[in-house]
N, C-alpha and C positions, 0 to 999 in steps of 0.2 A: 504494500500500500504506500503508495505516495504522497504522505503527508508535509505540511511546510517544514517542520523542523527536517526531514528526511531532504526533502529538496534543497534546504538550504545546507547543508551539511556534503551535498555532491555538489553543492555550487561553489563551497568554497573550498574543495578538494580540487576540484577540476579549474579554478584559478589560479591556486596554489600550484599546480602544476604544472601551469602554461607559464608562470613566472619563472619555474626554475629549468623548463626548456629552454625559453628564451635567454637566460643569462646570461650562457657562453658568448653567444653571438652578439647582442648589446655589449658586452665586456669589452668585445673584442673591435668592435666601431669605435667606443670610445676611446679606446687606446691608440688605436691606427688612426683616427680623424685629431687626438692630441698631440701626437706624433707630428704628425704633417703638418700642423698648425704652426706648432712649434718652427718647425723646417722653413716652411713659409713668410713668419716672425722673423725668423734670424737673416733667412738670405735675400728678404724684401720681392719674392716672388710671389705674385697674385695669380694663378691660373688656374681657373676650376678644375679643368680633367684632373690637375696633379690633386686633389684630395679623393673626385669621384673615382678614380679605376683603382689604385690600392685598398681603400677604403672597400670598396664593393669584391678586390679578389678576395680579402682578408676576412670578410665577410661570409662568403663562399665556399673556402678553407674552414671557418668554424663553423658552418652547418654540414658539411661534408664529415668532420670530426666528428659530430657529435648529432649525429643520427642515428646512430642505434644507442647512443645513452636515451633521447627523445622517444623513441621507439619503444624501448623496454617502459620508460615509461607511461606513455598511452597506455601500450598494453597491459598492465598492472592496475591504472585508474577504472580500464573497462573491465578487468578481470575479476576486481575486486568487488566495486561502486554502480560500476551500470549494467553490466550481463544479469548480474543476480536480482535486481528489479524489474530488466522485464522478463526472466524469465519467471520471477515469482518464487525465487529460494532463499 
């Protein structure tokens, strides 16, 4: 039975969740967009591609990493939290 406290309880599991998928990869923009900021600061270089295409490989590189950490996880949130509700066990 899908009651509120029930609902609210997958809602904030499955938030919870999507935060700490996302982590790596926000981590890892921030770092590489500080990075380059930094670079661009020092050597008085303005050019956009120079923050968009590192920023976006490095970006790429951490979802690539870290897709079967994301992955187990999903699967654990529906293994746990959602199968067992609709299936009724």
């Amino acid at each position: 039975m899908l009651t509120e406290p029930v609902m609210l309880d997958i809602l904030r599991e499955s938030l919870w969740t999507a935060l700490i998928i996302a982590l790596p990869i926000l981590g890892v923009a921030l770092i590489v967009g500080l990075v380059i900021g930094l670079l661009q600061a020092l050597t008085s270089v303005q050019e956009l591609t120079l923050t968009f295409v590192p920023k976006l490989a490095a970006i790429l590189a951490a979802y690539w990493f870290s897709m079967s950490f994301a992955s187990q996880m999903l699967v654990r949130l529906f293994q746990e939290k959602i199968i067992p509700l609709i299936t009724g066990a």
